[in-house]
ZAPA-396731 format. One record per residue: residue number from 0; x, y, z of N, C-alpha, C in turn. Coordinates in Angstrom, 3 decimals, decimal comma. Example, Ala and Ser with C-alpha at 12.3 -4.5 7.8 and 13.67 -1.06 7.14 Angstrom:
NODE     n        nc1        nc2        nc3       cac1       cac2       cac3        cc1        cc2        cc3
NODE     0     13,190     -5,690      7,800     12,300     -4,500      7,800     13,200     -3,300      7,800
NODE     1     12,850     -2,250      7,080     13,670     -1,060      7,140     12,900      0,030      7,870
***
This chain:
NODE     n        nc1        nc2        nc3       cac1       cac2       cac3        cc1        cc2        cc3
NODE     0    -65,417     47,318     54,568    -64,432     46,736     53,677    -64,315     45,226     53,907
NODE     1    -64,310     44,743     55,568    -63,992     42,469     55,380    -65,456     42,260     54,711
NODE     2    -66,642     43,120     55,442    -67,680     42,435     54,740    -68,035     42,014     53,328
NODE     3    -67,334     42,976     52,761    -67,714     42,905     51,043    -66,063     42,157     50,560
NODE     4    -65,394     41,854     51,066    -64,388     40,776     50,921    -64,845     39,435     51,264
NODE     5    -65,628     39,339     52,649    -65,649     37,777     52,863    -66,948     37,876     52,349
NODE     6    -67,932     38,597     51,803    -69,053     38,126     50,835    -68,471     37,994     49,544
NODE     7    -67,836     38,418     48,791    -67,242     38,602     47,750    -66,216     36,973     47,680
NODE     8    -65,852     36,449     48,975    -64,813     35,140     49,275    -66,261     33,970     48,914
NODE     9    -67,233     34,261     49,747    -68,343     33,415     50,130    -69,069     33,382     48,672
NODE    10    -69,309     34,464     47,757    -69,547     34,099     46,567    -68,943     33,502     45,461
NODE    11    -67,596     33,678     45,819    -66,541     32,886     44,902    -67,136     31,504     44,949
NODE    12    -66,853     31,327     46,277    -66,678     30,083     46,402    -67,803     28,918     45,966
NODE    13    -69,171     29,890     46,599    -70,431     28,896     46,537    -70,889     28,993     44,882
NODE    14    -70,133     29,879     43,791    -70,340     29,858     42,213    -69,297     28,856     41,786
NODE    15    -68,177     28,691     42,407    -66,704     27,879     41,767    -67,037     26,342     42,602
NODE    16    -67,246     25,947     43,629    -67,308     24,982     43,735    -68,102     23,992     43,178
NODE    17    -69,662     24,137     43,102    -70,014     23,154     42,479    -69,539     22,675     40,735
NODE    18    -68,897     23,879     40,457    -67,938     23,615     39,268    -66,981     22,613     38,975
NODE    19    -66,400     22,913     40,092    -65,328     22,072     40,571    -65,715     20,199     40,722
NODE    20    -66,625     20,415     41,831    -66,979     19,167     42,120    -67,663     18,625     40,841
NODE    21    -68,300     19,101     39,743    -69,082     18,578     38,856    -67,918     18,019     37,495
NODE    22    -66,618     18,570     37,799    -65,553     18,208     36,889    -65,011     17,379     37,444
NODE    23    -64,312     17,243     38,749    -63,904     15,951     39,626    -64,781     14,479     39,503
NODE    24    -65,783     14,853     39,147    -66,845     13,556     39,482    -66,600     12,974     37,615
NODE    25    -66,263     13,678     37,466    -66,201     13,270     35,625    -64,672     12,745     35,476
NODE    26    -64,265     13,693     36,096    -62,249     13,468     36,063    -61,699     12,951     36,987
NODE    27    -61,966     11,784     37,865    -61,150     11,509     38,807    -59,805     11,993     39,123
NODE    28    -59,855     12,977     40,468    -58,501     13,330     40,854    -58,235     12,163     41,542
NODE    29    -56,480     12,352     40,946    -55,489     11,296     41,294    -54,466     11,833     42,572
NODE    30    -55,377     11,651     44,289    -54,609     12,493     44,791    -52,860     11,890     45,398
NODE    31    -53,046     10,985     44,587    -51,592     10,392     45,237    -50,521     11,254     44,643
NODE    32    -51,258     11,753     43,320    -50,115     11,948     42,439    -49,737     13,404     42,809
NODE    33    -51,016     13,799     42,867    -50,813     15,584     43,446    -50,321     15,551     44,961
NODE    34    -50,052     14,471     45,603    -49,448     14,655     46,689    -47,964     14,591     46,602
NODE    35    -48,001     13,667     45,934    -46,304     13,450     45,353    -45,643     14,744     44,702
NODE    36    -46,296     15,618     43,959    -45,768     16,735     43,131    -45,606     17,926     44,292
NODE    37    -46,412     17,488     45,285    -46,378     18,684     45,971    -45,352     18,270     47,235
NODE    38    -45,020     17,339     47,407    -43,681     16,740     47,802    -42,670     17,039     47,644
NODE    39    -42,634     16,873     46,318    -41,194     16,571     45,531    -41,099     18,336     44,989
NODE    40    -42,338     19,408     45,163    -41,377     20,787     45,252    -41,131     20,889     46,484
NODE    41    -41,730     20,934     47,612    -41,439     20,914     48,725    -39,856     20,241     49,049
NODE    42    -39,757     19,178     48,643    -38,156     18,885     48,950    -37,225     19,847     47,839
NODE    43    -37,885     20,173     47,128    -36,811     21,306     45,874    -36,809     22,461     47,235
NODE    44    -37,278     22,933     47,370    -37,690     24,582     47,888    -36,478     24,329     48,984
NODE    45    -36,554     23,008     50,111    -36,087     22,237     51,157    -34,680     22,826     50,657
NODE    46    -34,230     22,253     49,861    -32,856     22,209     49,288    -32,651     23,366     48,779
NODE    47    -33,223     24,152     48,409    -32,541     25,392     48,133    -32,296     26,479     49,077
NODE    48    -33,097     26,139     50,060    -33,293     26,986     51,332    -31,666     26,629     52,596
NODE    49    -31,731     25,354     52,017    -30,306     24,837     52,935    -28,849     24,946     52,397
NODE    50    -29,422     25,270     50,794    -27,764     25,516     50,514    -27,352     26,522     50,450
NODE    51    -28,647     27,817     50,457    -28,296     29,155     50,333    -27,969     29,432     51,619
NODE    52    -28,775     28,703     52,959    -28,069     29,052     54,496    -26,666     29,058     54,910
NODE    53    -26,222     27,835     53,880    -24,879     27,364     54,575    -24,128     28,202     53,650
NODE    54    -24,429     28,408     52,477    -23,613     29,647     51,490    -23,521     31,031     52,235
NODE    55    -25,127     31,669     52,581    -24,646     32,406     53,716    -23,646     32,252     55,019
NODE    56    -23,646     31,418     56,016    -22,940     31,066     56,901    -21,666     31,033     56,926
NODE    57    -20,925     30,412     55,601    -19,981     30,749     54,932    -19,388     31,610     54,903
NODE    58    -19,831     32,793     54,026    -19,263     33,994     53,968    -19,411     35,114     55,328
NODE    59    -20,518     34,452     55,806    -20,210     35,465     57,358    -19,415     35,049     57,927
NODE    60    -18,945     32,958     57,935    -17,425     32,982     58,391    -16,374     33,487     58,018
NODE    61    -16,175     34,003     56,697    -15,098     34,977     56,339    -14,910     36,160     56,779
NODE    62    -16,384     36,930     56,602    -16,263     38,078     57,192    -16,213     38,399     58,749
NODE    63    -16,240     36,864     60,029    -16,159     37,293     61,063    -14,456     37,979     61,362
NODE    64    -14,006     37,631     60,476    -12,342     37,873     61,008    -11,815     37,690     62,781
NODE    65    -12,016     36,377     62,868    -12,028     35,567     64,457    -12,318     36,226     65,559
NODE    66    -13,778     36,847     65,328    -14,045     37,381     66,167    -14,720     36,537     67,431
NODE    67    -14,593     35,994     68,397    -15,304     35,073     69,235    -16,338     35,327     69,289
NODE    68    -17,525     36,319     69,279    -18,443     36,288     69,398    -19,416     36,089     68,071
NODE    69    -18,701     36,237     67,164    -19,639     35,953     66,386    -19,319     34,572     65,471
NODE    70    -18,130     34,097     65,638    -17,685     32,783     64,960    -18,371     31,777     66,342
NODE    71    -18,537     31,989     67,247    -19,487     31,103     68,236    -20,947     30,994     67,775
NODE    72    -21,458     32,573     67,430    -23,032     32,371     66,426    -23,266     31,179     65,626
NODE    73    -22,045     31,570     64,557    -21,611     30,800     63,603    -21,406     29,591     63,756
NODE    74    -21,438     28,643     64,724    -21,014     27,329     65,019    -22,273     26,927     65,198
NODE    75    -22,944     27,390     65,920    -24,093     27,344     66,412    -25,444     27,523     65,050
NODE    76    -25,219     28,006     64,706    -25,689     27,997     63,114    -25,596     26,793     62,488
NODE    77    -24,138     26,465     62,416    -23,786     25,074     61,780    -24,428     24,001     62,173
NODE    78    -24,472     24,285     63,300    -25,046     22,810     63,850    -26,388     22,871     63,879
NODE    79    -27,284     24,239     64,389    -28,850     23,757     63,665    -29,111     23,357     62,733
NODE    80    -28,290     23,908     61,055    -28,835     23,707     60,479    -28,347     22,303     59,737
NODE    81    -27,242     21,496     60,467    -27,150     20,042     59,797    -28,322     19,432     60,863
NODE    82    -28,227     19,670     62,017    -29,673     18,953     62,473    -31,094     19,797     61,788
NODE    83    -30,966     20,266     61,050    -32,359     20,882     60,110    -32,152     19,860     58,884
NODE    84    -30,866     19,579     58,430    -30,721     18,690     57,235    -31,243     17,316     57,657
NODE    85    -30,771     16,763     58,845    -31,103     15,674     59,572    -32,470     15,510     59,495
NODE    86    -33,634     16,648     60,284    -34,511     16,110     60,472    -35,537     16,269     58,746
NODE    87    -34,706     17,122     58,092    -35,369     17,006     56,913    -35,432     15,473     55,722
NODE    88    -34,120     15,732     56,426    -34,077     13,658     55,139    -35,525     12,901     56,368
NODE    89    -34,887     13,048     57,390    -35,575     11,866     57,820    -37,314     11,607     58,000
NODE    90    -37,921     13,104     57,742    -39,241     13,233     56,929    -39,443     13,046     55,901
NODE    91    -38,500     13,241     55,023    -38,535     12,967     53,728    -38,763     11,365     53,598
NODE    92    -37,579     10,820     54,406    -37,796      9,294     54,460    -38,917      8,872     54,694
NODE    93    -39,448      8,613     55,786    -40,632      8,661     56,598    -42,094      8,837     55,439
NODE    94    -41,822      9,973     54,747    -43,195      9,800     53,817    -42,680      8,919     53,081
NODE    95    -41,325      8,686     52,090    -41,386      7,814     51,082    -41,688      6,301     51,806
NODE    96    -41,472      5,919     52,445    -41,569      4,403     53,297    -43,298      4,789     53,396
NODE    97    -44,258      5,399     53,897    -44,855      5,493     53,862    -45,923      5,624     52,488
NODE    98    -45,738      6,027     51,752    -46,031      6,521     50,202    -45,681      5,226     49,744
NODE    99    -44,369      4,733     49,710    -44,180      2,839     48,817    -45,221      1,632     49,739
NODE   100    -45,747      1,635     50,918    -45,828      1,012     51,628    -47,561      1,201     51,294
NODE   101    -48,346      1,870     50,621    -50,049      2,242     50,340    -49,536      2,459     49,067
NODE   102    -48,547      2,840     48,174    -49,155      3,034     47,143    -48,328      2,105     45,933
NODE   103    -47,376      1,146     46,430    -46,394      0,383     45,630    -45,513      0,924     44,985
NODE   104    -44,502      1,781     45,573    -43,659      2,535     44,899    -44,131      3,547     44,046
NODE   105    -43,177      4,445     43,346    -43,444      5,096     42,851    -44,041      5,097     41,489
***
């Protein structure tokens, strides 16, 4: 069964690529731009992933009903995930300074 998958992978590939490359050489890919798109979902996905955490977090603070052990989880939660927000802007930053700085803004 891998053999006739990774021959079946290995034929894909060695029929689709020179395809590929023979349309690239005609169409210049623009990889700044496909880097940027794949960025800018990446920071979407980023953000949806952090507001649904803290929406969760939320309501498990309601439902701890002050229980110490688990409103301590809960704190502890809080605070990874604003230092997850933290280190996320500040990659985010980091490529855009980087990205304006080679490619002249956006």
């Amino acid at each position: 069964m891998n053999k006739k998958i990774v021959l079946l992978s290995f034929l894909t590939l060695f029929f689709v690529l020179p395809a590929v490359m023979y349309a690239s050489s005609h169409y210049p890919i623009d990889f700044a731009a496909i880097l940027q798109r794949i960025i800018d979902i990446l920071w979407i996905i980023f953000w949806g992933i952090i507001i649904t955490a803290f929406i969760i977090i939320g309501i498990l603070y309601l439902t701890a009903q002050g229980d110490p052990g688990k409103v301590s989880k809960l704190n502890k939660a809080v605070i990874w995930g604003v230092i997850g927000v933290a280190v996320g802007i500040l990659a985010f930053s980091a490529y855009r300074i980087v990205y304006n700085l080679i490619f002249g803004g956006y």
